[in-house]
C-alpha positions as CSV (number, residue, x, y, z in Angstrom):
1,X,11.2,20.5,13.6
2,X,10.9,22.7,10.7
3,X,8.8,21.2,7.8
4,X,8.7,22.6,3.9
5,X,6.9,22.3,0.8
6,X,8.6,22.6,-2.4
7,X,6.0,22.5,-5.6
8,X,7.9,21.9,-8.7
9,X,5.2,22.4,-11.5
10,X,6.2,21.8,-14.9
11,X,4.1,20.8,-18.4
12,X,4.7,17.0,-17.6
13,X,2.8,17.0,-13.9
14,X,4.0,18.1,-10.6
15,X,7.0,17.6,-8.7
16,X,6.1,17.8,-5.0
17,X,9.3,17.9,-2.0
18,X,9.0,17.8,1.5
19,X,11.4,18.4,3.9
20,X,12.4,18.0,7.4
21,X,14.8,20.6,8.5
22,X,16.5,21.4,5.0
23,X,16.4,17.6,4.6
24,X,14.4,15.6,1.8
25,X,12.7,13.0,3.5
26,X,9.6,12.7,0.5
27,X,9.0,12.9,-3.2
28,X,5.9,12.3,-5.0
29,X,5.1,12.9,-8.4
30,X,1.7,13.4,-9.8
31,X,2.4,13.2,-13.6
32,X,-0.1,15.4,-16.0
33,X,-2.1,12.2,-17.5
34,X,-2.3,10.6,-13.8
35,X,-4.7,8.0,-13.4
36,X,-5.8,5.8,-10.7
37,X,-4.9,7.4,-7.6
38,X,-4.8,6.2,-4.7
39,X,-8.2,7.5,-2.8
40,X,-9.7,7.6,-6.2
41,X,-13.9,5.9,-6.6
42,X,-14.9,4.1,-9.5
43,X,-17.8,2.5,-11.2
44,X,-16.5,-0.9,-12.4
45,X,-17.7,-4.2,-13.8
46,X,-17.2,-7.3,-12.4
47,X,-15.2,-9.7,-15.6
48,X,-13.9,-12.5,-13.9
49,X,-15.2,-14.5,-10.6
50,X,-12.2,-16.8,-9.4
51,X,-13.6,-18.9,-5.9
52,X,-9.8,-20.7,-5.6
53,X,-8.6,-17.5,-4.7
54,X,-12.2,-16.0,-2.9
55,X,-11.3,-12.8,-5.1
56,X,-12.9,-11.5,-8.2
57,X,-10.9,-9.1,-11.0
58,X,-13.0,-5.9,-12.1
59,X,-12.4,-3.6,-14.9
60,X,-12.1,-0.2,-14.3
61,X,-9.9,0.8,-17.3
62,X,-6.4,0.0,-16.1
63,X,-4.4,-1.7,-18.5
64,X,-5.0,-5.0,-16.3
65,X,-7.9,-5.3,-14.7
66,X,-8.3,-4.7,-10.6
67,X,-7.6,-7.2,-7.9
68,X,-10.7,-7.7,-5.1
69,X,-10.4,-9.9,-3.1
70,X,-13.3,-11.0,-0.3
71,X,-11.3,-9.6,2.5
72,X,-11.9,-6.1,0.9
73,X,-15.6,-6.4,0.3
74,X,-16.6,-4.3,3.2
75,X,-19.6,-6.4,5.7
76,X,-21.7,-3.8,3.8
77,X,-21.3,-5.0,0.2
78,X,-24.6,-5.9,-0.3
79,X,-25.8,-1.8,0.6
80,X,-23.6,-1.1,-1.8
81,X,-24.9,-2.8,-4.4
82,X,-28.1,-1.8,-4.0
83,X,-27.0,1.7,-3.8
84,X,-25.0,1.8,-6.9
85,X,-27.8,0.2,-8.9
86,X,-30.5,2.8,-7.5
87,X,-28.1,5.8,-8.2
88,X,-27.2,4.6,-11.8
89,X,-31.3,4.6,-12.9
90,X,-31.6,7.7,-10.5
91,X,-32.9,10.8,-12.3
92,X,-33.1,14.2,-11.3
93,X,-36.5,14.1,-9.7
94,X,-36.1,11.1,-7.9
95,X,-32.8,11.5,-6.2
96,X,-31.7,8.3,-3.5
97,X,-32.0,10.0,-0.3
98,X,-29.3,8.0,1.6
99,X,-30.8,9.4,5.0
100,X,-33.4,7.3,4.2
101,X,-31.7,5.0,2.6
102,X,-32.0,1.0,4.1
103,X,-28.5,-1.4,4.9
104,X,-29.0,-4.5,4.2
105,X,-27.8,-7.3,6.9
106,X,-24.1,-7.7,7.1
107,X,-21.9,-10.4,4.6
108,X,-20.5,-13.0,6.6
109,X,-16.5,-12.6,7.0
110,X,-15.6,-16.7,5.7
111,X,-18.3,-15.9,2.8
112,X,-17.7,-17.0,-0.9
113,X,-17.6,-13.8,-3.1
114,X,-19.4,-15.7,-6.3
115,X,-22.1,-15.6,-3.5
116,X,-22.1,-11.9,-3.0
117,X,-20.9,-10.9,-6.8
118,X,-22.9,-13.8,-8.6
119,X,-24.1,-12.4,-11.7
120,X,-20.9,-9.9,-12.4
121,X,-22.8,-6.6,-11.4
122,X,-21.3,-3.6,-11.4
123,X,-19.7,-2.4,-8.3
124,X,-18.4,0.8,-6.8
125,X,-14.9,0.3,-6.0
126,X,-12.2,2.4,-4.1
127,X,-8.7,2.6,-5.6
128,X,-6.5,1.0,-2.7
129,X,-2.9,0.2,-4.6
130,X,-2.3,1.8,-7.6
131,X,-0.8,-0.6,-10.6
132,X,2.2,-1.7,-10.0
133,X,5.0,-3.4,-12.6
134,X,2.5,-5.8,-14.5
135,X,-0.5,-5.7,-11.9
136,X,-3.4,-4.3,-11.9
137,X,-4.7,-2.0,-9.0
138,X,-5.6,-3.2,-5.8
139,X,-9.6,-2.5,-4.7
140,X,-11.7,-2.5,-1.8
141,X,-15.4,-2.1,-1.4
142,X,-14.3,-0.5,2.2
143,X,-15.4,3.2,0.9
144,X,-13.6,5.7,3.1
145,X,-14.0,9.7,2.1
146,X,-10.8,11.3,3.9
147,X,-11.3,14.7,5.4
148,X,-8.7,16.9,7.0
149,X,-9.7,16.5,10.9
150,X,-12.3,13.0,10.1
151,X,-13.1,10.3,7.8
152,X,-16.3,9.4,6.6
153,X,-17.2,5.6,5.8
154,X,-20.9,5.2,4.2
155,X,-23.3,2.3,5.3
156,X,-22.5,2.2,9.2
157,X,-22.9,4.6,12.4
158,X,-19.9,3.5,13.6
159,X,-17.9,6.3,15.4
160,X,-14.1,5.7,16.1
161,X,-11.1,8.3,17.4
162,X,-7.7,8.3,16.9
163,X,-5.6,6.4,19.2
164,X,-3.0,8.4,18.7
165,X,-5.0,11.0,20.6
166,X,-3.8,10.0,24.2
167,X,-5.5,11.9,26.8
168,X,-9.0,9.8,27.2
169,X,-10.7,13.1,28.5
170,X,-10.1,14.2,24.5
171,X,-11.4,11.0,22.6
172,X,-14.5,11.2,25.0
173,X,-15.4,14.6,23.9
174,X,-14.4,14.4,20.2
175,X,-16.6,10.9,20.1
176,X,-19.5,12.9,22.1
177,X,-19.4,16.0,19.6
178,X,-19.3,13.7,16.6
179,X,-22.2,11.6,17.9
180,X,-24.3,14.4,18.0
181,X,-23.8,16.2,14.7
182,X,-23.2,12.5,12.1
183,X,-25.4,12.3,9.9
184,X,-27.6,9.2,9.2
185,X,-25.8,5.7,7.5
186,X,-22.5,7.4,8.0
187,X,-20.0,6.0,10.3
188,X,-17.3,8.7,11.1
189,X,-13.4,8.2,11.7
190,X,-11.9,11.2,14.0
191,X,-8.0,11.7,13.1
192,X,-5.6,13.2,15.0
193,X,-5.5,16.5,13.5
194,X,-8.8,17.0,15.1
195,X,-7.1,17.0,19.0
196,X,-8.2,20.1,20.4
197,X,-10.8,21.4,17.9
198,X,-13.9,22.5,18.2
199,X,-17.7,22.0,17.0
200,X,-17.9,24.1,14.3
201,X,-14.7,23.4,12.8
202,X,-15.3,19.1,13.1
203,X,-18.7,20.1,11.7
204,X,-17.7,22.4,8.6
205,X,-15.4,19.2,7.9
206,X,-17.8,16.8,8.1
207,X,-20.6,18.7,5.9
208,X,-17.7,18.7,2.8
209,X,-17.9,15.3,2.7
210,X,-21.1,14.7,2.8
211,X,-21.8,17.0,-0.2
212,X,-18.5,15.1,-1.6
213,X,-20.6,11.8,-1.4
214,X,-23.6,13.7,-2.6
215,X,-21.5,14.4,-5.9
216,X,-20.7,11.0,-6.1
217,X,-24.3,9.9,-6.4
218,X,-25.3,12.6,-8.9
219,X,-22.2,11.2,-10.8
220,X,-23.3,7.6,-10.9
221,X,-26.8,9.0,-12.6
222,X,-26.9,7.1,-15.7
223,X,-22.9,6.0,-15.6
224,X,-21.6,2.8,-17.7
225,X,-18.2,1.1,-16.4
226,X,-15.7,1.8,-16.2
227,X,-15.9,5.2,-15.0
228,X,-14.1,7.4,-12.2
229,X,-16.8,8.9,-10.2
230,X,-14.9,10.7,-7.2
231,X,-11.3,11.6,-7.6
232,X,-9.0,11.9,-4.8
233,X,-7.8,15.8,-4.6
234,X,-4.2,16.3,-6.4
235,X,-1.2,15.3,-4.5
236,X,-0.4,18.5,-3.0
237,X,-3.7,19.2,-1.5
238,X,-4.0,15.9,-0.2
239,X,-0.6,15.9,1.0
240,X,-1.6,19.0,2.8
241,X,-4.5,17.6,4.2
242,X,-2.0,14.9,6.2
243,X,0.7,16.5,6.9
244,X,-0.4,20.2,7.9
245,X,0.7,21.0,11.4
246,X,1.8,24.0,13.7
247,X,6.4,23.2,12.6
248,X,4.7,23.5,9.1
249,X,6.6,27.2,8.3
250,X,6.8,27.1,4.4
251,X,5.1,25.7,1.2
252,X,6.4,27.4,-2.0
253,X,4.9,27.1,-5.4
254,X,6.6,27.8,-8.7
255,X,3.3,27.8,-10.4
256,X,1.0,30.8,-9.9
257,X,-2.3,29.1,-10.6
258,X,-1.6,26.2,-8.2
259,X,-0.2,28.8,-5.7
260,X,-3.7,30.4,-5.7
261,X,-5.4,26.9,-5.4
262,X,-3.2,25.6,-2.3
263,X,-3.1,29.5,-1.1
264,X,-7.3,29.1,-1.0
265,X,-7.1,25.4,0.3
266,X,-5.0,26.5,3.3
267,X,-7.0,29.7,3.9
268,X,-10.1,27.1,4.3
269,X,-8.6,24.4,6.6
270,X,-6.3,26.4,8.6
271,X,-6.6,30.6,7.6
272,X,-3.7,31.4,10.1
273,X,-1.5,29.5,8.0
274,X,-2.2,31.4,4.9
275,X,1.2,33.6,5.5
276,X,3.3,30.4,4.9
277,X,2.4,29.8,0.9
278,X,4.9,31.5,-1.0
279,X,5.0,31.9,-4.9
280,X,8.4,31.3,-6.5
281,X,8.5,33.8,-9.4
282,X,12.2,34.0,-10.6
283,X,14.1,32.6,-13.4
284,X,16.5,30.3,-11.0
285,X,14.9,26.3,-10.8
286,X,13.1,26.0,-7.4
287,X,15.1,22.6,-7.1
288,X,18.4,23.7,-7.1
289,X,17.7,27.0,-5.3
290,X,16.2,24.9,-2.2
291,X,19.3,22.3,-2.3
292,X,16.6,19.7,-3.4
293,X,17.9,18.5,-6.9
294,X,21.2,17.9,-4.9
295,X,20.1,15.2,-2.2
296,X,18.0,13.8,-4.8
297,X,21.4,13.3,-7.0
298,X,23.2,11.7,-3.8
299,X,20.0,9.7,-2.7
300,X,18.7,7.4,-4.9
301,X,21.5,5.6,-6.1
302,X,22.7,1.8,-4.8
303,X,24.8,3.3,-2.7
304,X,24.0,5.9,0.0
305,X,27.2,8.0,1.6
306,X,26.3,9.0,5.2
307,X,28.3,12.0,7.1
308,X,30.4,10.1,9.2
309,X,31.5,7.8,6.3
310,X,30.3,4.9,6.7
311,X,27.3,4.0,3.9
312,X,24.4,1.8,2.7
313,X,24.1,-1.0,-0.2
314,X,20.5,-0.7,-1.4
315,X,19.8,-3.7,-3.4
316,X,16.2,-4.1,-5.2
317,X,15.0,-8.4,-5.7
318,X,11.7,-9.6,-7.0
319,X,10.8,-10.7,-3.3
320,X,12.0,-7.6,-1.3
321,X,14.7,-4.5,-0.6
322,X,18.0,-5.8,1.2
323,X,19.8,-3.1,2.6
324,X,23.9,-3.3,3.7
325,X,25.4,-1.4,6.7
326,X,29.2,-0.6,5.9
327,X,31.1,1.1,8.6
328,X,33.7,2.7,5.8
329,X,36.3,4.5,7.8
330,X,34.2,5.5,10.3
331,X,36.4,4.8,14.0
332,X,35.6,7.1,16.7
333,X,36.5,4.5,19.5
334,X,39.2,2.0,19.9
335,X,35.7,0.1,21.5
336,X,34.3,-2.2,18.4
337,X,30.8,-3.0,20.0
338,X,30.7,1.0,20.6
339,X,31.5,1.7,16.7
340,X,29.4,-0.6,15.6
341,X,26.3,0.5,17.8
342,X,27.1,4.1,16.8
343,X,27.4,3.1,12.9
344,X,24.2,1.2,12.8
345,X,22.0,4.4,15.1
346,X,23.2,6.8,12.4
347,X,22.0,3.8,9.5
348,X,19.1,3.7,11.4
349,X,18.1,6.9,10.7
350,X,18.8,7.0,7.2
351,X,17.3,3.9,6.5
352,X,14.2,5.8,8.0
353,X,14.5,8.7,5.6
354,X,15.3,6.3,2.6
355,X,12.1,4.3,2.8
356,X,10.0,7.3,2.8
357,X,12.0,8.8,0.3
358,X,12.0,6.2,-2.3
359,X,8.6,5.0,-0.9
360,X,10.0,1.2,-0.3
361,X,7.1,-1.2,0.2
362,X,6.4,-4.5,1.2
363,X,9.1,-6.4,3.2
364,X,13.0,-4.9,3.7
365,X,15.9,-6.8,5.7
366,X,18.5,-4.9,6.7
367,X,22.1,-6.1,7.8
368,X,23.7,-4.2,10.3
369,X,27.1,-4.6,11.8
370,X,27.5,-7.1,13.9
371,X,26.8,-6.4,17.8
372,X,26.8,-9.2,20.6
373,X,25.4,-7.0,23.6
374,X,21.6,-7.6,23.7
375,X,21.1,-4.0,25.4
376,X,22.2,-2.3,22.5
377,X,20.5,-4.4,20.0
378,X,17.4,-3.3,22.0
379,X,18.6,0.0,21.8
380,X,19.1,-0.3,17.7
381,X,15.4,-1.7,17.6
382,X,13.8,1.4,19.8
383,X,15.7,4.0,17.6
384,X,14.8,2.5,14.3
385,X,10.6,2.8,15.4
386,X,11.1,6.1,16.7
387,X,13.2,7.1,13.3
388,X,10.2,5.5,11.4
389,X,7.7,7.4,14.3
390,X,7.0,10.2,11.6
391,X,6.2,7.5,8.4
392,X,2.7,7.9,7.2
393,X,2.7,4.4,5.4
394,X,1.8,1.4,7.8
395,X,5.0,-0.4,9.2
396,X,6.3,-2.6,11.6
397,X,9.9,-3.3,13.1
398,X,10.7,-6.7,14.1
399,X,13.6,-7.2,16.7
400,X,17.2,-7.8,14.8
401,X,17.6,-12.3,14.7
402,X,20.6,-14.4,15.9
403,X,21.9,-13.5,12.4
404,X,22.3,-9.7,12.9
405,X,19.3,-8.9,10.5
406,X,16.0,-6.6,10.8
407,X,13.6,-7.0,9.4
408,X,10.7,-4.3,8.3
409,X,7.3,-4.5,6.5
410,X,5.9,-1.5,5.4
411,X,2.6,-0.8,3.5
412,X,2.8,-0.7,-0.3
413,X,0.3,1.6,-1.9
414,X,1.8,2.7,-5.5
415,X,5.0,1.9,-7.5
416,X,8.3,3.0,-5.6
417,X,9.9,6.0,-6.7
418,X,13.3,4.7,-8.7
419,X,15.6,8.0,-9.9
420,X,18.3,6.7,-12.3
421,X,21.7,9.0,-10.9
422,X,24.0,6.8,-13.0
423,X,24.0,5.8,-16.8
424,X,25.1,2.5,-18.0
425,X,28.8,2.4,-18.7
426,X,28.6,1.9,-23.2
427,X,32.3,0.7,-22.8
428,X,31.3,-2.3,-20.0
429,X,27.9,-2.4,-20.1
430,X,27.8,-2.0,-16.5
431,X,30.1,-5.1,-15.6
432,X,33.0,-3.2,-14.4
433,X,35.5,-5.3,-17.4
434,X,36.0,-4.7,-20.9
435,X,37.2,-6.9,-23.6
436,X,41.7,-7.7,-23.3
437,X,43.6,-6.1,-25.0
438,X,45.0,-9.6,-27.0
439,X,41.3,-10.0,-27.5
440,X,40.4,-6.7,-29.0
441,X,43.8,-7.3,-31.5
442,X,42.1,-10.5,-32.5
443,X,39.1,-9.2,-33.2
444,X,40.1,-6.3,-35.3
445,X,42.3,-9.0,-37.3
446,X,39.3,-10.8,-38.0
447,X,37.2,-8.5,-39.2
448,X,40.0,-7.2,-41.1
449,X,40.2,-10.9,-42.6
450,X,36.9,-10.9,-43.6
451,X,36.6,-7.6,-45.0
452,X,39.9,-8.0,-47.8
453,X,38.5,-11.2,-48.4
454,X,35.2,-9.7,-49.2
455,X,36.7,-7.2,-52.0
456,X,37.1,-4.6,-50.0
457,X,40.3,-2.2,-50.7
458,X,41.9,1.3,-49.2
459,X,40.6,-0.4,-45.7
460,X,40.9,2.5,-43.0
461,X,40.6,1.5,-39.0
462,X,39.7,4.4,-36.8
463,X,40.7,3.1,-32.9
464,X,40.5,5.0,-29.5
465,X,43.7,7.1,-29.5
466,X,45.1,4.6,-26.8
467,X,45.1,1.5,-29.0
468,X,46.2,3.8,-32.2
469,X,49.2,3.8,-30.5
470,X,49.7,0.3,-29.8
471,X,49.1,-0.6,-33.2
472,X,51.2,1.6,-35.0
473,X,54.1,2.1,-32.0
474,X,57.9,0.4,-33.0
475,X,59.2,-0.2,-36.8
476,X,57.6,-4.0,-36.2
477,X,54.3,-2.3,-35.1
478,X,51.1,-4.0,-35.6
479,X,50.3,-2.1,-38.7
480,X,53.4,-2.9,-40.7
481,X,52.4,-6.9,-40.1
482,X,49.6,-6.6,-41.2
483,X,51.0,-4.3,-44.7
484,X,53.3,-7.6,-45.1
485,X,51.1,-10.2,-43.9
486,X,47.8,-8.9,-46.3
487,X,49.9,-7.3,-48.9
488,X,47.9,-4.5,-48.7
489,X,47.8,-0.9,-46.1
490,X,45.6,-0.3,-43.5
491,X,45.2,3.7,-42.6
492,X,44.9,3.6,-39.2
493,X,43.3,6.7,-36.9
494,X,41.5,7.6,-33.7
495,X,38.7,9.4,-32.3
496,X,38.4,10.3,-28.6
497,X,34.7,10.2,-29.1
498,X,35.1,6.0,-29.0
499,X,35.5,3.9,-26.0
500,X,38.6,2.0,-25.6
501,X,37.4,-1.1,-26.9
502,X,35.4,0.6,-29.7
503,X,36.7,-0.1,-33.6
504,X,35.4,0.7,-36.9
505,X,36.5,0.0,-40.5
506,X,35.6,2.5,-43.2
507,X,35.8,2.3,-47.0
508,X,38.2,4.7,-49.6
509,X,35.2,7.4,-49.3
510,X,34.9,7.4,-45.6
511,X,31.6,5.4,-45.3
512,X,31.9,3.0,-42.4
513,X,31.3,-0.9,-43.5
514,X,28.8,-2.2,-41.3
515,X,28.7,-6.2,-41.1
């Protein structure tokens, strides 16, 4: 599979596309005045203790103030407490040494957090959900520093491999190399990227984020809340970081300064990728010229067309996504249970690429077309975790009910990414109807009423060329009634500028009479 990375930089923030053979399966923005990124460390103070809900709500200068609950305090809260308080009255010559540095006992997990927290102290917090609609972020006290082959979590020797590294031979040596070369009141996380690699390379990897954390401390030196102490790296990097692997073959950049910065980043973490970053340097926008701007247009609307014909309904509710399978005019088979099993496989795999593209969260049901056979609703449920196989968010596919419904959680880390491809009809107001035709007559007259009444003379009515028409069509048209009726004439024209149940009235110098 052939992955790219298309950097759109422009002077609001950073358009970043990735694709899976020539098809957009993700798009993040990272907008110029970002804040509270996901990954991102602050320094935050404790406002509001609430035991009913075992959580507490710390500032850390969102617009609302961040959610932490117990759950997320990490067993090592108490460490971290102490650490954040020696670090903040720290000074140059007296550094916290954190090899030397002593972990308090463990919290208790069915603890109280007014026990831990009493007081309101200030905390070091980790961004885990950015805001989303009208809440504030989501924290955890669970510091994790992400590296590109291991993870680094402070206050525990812990040492943990991947499981998705299979071979046991692997995990043994990777745990046995990491073991020996961890430094002191670290725990360390080994990711898959790491399968295969050797000493040097898992140590070079591991001594960045140590000095990382190192920064962090010097940071916290003399530090009032709320303030971001660590920031995560920018989207592309990080994305990078993640997603980096041998079917990687292309990463252009419109931007010559970020070119250099993810040409250097690459050159550090992987130099015989370096060849791959290319810098986009004509005239022609790097959307359109690599087909994105396109499948961005056709999807993120409500409905989704799919090659064969047959389409999706996506439909957004406060609670969760419900997504439609339509068959259209798709028949390949005179079979029903066939068509149907084909219809919902090819759903399946858009419904994959939708989530990641739109970045749905939390809980989605999806209806598919009816099947009775059990086999191939197994089937349907095998393809739709293998679509989802290559999702990065947390997710899990529950087998379709009596009722013909899946349903799908998947993790939720920052606000979904909504693209508006239509515009509000001004004519409907997005009903599909507009006002009768008797009822716009009626309402013209009655405006009319109330303007002659009101004084005003030399009346002129300016219609959508359609209704000019009617009104004035026959030798008993509609504006010869009203000459007799009102004694007086109405000048009637039209503008194709005006929707069909548009109207105006304007005075003898052409100002229009607002009422």
């Amino acid at each position: 599979m052939n992955k790219e990375l298309i950097v759109n930089a422009t002077a609001q923030g950073v358009e970043i596309a990735f694709l899976e053979d020539k098809k957009l399966v993700e798009l993040h923005h990272e907008h110029a005045d970002a804040n509270f990124i996901v990954g991102d460390l602050y320094l935050g103070k404790v406002k509001k203790l609430v035991p009913s809900m075992n959580a507490a709500f710390v500032d850390v200068g969102a617009e609302k103030d961040g959610f932490l609950h117990y759950s997320d305090l990490s067993p090592y809260a108490k460490s971290l407490l102490k650490f954040t308080q020696h670090c903040m009255v720290q000074t140059n010559e007296n550094m916290v040494d954190f090899d030397k540095f002593t972990v308090e006992s463990e919290i208790v997990k069915t603890g109280k957090i007014n026990e831990v927290l009493a007081g309101k102290p200030h905390i070091l917090v980790q961004i885990l959900k950015e805001p989303i609609a009208a809440k504030g972020p989501r924290l955890s006290c669970e510091l994790s520093l992400p590296g590109r082959f291991v993870v680094i979590t402070p206050f525990n020797d812990v040492v943990a491999v991947s499981k998705k590294i299979h071979s046991s031979d692997e995990r043994k040596r990777l745990h046995k190399i990491i073991e020996s070369i961890k430094p002191k009141n670290f725990g360390v996380i080994v990711r898959t990227a790491a399968e295969g690699k050797n000493t040097a390379e898992l140590h070079e990897d591991l001594t960045d984020l140590v000095a990382s954390w190192k920064q962090l401390q010097l940071n916290l030196q003399g530090a009032e809340p709320p303030k971001r102490v660590l920031s995560e790296q920018s989207k592309a990097t990080s994305i990078l970081r993640d997603l980096l692997s041998a079917d990687f073959n292309r990463i252009v950049v419109n931007d010559k300064k970020l070119f250099v910065e993810i040409e250097q980043y690459i050159q550090k973490i992987a130099p015989d990728k370096a060849h791959i970053v290319t810098h986009h340097n004509n005239s022609y926008n790097i959307f359109e010229q690599y087909n994105i701007a396109k499948q961005v247009k056709a999807g993120f609307g409500k409905t989704v067309n799919m090659p064969s014909g047959a389409y999706l309904i996506i439909e957004h509710t406060e609670a969760l996504h419900v997504i439609d399978v339509n068959s259209g005019y798709k028949s390949t088979s005179s079979n029903q249970e066939e068509n149907a099993l084909e219809t919902n496989l090819e759903a399946a795999s858009e419904i994959a690429r939708q989530l990641r593209l739109r970045d749905i969260g939390g809980i989605i049901v999806v209806d598919f077309i009816d099947m009775k056979l059990p086999d191939n609703k197994r089937k349907l449920q095998e393809a739709m975790e293998e679509f989802m196989r290559n999702d990065r968010a947390k997710h899990a596919v529950l087998p379709i009910s009596k009722f013909g419904l899946m349903q799908i959680t998947r993790q939720r880390m920052k606000p979904e990414v909504s693209i508006n491809t239509a515009e509000v009809c001004t004519a409907c107001n997005g009903t599909g109807k507009i006002t009768s035709t008797h009822l716009l007559i009626d309402d013209i007259e009655t405006r009319m009423n109330y303007l002659l009444t009101h004084a005003h003379k030399n009346l002129k009515l300016c219609v959508h060329p359609i209704v000019a028409s009617h009104l004035t069509k026959g030798l008993w048209s509609l504006q010869n009634k009203w000459w007799w009726k009102y004694k007086t004439r109405i000048g009637i024209s039209s503008s194709t500028d005006y929707h069909l149940n548009e109207f105006h009235f304007f005075d003898s110098q052409g100002e229009q009479i607002k009422i």
